[in-house]
N, C-alpha and C positions, 0 to 999 in steps of 0.2 A: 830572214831571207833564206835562212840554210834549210828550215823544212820546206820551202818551196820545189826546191835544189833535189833534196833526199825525194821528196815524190814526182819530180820530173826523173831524175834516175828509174822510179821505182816504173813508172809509166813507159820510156824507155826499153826497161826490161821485159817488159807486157809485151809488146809492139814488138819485139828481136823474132826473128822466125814467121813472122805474117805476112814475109815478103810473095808468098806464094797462093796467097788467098788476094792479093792486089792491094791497088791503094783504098777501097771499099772496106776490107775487111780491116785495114787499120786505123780504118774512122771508125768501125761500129766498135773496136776495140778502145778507140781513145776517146769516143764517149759513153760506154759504159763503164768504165773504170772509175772508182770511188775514190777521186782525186778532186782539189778545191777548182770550182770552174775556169779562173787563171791559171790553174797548169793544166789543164786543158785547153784552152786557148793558146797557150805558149808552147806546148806541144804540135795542136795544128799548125800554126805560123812554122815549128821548127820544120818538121814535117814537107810542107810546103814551100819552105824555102825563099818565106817572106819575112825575116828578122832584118830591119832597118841595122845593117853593121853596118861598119866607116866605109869599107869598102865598094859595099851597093851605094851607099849614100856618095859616095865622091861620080861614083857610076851613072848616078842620076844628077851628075851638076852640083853639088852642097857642095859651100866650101867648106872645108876642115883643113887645120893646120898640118895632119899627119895624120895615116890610115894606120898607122901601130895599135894595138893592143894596150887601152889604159889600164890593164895587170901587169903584163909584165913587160912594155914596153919594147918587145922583141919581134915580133912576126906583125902582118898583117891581119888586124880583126875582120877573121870571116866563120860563118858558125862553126864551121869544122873545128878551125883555130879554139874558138870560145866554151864550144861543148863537149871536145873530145882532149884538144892537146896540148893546152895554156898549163901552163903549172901553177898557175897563181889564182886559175877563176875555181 
């Protein structure tokens, strides 16, 4: 799962500064980039701002016992949380 991780980084990195060419220019970047097709799919979801966290998911009705973070049990799981500022993911 960690090269997953390292080419969503790497994909990530690709896509920093595209903000200027719109959201177009960071599709046609996040699919010609020579990544395995599920980090490209989990890029567009991140992207788009469709990752099923606790959060959305209690948002949308789920029950769940707790919207914490199953890393580090401290903040609320939202992608932000998950892909920029969890110390454990």
């Amino acid at each position: 799962m960690g090269k997953v991780y390292t080419q969503l980084g790497l994909l990530i990195i690709r896509l920093q500064g595209t903000h200027d060419g719109g959201e177009n220019r960071v599709f046609e970047i996040l699919w010609k980039t020579r990544v395995p097709p599920k980090v490209q799919v989990l890029g567009w979801r991140l992207f788009l701002d469709k990752l099923p966290t606790k959060t959305k998911l209690l948002a949308r009705g789920t029950y769940l016992q707790h919207s914490l973070c199953e890393f580090c049990l401290e903040c609320e799981e939202t992608i932000e949380h998950l892909f920029i500022s969890c110390k454990e993911s």
